[in-house]
C-alpha positions in Angstrom: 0.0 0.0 0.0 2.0 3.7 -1.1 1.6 5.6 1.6 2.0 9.7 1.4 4.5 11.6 3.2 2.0 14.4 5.4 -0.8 12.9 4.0 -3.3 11.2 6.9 -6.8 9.4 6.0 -9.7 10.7 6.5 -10.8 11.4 9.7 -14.2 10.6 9.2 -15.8 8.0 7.4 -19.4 8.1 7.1 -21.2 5.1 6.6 -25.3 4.4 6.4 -26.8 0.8 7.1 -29.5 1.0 5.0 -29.1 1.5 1.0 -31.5 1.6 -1.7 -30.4 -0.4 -4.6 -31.6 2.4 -6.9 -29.5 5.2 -5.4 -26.2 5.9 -4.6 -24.8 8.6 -2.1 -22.0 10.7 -2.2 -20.7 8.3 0.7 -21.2 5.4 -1.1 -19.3 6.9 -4.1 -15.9 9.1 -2.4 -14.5 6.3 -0.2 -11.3 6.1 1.0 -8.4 5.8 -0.8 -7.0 2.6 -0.7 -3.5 3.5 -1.4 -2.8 1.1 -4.5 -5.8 2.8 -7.2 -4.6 5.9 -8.9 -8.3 7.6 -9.1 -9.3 10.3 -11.6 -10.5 13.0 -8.8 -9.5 13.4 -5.3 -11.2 14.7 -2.5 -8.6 16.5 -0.1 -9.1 18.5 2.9 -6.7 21.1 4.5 -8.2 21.8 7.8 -6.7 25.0 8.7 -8.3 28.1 10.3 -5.8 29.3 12.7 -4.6 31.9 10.4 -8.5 33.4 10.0 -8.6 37.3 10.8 -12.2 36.6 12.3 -12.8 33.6 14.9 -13.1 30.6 12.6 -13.6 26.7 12.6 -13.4 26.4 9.2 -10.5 23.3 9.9 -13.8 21.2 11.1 -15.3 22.0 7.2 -13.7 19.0 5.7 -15.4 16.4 8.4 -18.1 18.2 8.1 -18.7 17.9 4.4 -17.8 14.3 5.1 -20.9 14.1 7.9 -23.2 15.1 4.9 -22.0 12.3 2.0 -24.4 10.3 3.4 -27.4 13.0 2.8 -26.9 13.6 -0.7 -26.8 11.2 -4.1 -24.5 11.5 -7.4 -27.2 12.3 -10.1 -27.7 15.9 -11.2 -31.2 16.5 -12.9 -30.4 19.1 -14.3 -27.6 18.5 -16.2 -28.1 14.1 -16.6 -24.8 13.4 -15.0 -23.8 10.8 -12.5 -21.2 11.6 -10.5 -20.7 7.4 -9.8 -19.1 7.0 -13.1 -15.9 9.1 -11.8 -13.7 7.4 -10.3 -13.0 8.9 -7.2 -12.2 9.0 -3.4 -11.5 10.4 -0.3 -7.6 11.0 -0.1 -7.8 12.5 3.5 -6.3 15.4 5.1 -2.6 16.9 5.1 -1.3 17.1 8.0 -1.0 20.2 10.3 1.2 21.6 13.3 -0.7 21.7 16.5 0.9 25.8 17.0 3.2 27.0 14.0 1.1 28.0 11.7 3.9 28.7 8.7 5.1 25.4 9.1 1.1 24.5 8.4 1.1 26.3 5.1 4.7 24.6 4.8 2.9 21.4 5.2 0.1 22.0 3.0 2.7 23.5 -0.1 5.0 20.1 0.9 2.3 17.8 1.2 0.4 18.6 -1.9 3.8 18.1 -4.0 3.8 14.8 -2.1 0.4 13.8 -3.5 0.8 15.6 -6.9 3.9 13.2 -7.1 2.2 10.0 -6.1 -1.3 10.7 -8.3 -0.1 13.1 -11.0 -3.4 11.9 -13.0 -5.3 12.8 -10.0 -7.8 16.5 -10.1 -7.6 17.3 -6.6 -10.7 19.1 -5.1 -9.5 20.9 -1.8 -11.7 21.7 0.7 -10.1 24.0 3.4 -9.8 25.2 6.0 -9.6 29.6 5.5 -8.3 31.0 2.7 -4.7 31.3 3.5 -4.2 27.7 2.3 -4.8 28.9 -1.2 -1.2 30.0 -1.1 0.8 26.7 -0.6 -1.8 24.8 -2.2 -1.1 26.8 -5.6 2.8 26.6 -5.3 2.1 23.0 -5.4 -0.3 23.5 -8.0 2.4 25.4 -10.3 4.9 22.8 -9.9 3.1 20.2 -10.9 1.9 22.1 -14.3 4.8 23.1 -14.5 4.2 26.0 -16.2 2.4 29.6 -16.0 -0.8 29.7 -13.6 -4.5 31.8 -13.8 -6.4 32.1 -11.2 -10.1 32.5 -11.1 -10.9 33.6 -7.6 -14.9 34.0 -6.6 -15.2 36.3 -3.3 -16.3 39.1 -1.6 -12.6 39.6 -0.8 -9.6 40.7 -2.4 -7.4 38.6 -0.6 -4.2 40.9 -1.3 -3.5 42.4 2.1 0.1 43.8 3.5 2.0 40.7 4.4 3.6 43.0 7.3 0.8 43.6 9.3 0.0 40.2 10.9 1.9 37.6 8.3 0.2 35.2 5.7 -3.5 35.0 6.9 -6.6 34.3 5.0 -6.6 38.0 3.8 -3.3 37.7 1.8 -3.3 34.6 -0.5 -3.5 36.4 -3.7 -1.0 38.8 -2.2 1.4 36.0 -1.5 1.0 34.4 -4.9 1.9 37.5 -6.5 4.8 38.6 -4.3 6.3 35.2 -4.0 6.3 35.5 -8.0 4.1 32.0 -8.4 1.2 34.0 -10.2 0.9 37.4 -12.6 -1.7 39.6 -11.3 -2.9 39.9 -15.5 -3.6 36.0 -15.3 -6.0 36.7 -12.0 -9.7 37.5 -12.3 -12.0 37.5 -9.1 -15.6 37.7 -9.2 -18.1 38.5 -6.3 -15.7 41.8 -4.6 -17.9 43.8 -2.3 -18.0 47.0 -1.4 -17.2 47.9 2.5 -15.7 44.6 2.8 -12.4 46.0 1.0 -10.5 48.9 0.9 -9.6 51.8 -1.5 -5.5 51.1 -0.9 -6.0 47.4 -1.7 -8.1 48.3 -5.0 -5.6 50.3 -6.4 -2.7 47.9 -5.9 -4.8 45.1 -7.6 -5.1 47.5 -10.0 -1.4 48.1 -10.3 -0.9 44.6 -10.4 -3.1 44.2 -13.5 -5.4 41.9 -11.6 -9.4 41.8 -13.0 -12.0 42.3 -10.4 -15.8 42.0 -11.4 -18.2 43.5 -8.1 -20.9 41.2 -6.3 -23.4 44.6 -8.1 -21.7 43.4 -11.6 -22.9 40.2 -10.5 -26.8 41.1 -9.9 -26.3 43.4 -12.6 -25.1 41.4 -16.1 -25.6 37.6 -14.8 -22.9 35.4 -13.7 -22.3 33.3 -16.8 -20.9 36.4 -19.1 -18.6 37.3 -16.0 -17.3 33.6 -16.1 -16.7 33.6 -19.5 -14.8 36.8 -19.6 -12.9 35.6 -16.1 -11.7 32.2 -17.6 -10.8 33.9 -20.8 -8.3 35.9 -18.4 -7.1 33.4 -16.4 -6.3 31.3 -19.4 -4.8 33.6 -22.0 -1.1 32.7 -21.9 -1.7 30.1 -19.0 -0.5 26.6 -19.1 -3.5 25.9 -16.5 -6.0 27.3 -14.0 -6.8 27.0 -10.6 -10.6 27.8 -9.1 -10.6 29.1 -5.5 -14.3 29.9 -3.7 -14.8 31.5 -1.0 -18.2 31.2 0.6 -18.5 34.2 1.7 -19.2 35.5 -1.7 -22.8 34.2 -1.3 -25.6 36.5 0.4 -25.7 36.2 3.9 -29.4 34.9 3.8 -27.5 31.7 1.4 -24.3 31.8 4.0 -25.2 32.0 7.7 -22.3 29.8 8.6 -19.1 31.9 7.1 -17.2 34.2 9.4 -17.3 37.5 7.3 -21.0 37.2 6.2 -22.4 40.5 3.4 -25.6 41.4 2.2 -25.9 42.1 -0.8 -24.3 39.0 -2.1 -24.1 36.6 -4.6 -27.2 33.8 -4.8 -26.9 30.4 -4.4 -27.7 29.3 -7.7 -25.6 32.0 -9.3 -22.3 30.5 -7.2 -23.5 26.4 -8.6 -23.9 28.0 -12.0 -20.3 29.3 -11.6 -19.4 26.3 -10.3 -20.7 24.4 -12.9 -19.0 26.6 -15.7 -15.6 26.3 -14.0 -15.8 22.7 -14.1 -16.7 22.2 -17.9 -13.2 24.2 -18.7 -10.3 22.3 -20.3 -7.6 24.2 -18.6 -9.5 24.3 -15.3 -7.4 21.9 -13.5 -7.2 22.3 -10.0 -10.0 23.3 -7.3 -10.5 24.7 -3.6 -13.5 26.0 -1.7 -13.0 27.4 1.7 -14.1 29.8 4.7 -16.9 27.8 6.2 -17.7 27.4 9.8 -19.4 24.7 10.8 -19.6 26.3 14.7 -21.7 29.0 12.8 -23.7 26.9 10.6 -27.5 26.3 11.6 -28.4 22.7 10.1 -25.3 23.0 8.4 -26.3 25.1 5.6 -23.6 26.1 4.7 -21.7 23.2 4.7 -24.6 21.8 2.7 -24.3 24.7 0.1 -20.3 24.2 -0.2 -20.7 20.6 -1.2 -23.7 21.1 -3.6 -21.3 23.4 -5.0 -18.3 20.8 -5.6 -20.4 18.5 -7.0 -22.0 21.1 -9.6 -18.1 22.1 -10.2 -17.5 17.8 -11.1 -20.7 17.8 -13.2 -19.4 20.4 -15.1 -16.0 18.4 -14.9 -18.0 15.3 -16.7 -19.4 17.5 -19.4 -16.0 18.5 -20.6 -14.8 15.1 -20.6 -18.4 13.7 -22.5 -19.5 11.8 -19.9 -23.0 13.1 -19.8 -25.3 14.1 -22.1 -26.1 18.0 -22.5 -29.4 19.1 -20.7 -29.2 22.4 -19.7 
């Protein structure tokens, strides 16, 4: 059995002891890795929230996404996918330090090449944890492509905060990436940035930094699908790949009790699965992370619920662009 350096199993394993023939769940489906199979998408959590600017127990989103497997099944109406026909499973979760929170995000850069390594096949679908893990992740991310990077980023935040004040936190990811010279601020576009959630300093060195930003009023304004279209066109010109990063927070408060930096105003829920959905069918779209959930904060889990109906609109998107599904949209 190949066992991964930083890599532990899952944490959780959800299990039900009744099953309709007829049906399959999510936990039926994204088992455990076995450590021999090399499968075609990977579910990975990097359970990090230490490094939140706002109280957060977003590291508990991963086993809670895992509690829910069991509550939802792998056929999407809407677009005639099932998700059953991927083959898939539950990698697990890299491994974090108890109090030094670099050496976490040197875990999470370290581990990922680890896995990348083991499963280069392998689309890995992150589920964090804050945002600051989008920062090793995609230095993994770039090694493995081995090339240039885009970035489409959906959020009510910027993310590009002064690394001085504080240190890498899940304000400065995009900052990071650019500063550490991993990502171009041209081949970035975010989607979802809200007013009196950012500031006028921070606008104007995205703006230096040739980065795209399309406001959460864009978003009610000219639909989400033309903002997609136009965002993957800049994270892909000149790209050799691109990563998708979601933060929850983009959504509406009313759609998002359960993040720590809730807005009104916000995106809907359908507009953030029609994103997802988008993202997914895109050849170059190759890597994926969804984070800033707290499940402490989440009534029913609502959230949580949300964030996985969202990955698995992202993977029916994924089968479309592979043909696995026929086209009912």
């Amino acid at each position: 059995m190949k066992q991964i350096d930083l890599l532990n199993p899952p944490e959780l394993i959800r299990r039900s002891n009744w099953r309709d023939r007829y049906e399959t769940k999510v936990a039926q489906w994204l088992t455990p890795w076995d450590g021999e199979t090399a499968p075609e998408i990977g579910f990975i959590g990097l359970p990090l929230s230490k490094t939140s600017i706002s109280i957060s127990g977003a590291s508990m989103t991963p086993n809670a996404l895992r509690e829910l497997f069991a509550n939802v099944t792998t056929y999407s109406i809407d677009h005639d996918v099932d998700l059953q026909e991927l083959a898939a499973c539950d990698l697990g979760d890299i491994q974090m330090h108890v109090t030094d929170l670099l050496r976490c995000h040197a875990n999470i850069e370290q581990g990922m090449k680890n896995v990348y390594e083991a499963l280069p096949d392998m689309f890995p679908i992150i589920a964090g944890g804050d945002h600051s893990i989008t920062c090793p992740s995609v230095k993994a991310f770039k090694q493995k492509i081995g090339g240039k990077v885009g970035i489409v980023q959906i959020d009510s935040h910027m993310d590009v905060r002064n690394l001085e004040d504080g240190g890498p936190s899940n304000g400065t990811p995009i900052r990071g990436l650019i500063e550490s010279g991993t990502v171009e601020g041209k081949h970035i576009a975010q989607i979802g940035i809200h007013s009196f959630a950012n500031s006028k300093p921070y606008r104007e060195y995205a703006v230096s930094k040739g980065i795209t930003q399309f406001t959460a009023r864009q978003v009610a304004r000219e639909g989400i699908e033309p903002l997609v279209t136009k965002a993957l066109e800049i994270a892909g010109e000149g790209t050799d790949a691109i990563y998708v990063t979601i933060d929850m927070d983009v959504l509406d408060q009313a759609y998002a009790p359960g993040v720590p930096a809730m807005v009104p105003a916000g995106m809907t829920s359908w507009q953030l699965i029609d994103a997802a959905f988008l993202l997914g069918q895109h050849p170059k779209v190759k890597g994926f992370d969804i984070v800033c959930v707290d499940p402490m904060q989440d009534p029913r889990r609502a959230t949580v619920r949300t964030t996985l109906h969202v990955i698995l609109n992202f993977l029916a998107g994924y089968m479309k662009r592979n043909d696995k599904g026929e086209t009912n949209q």
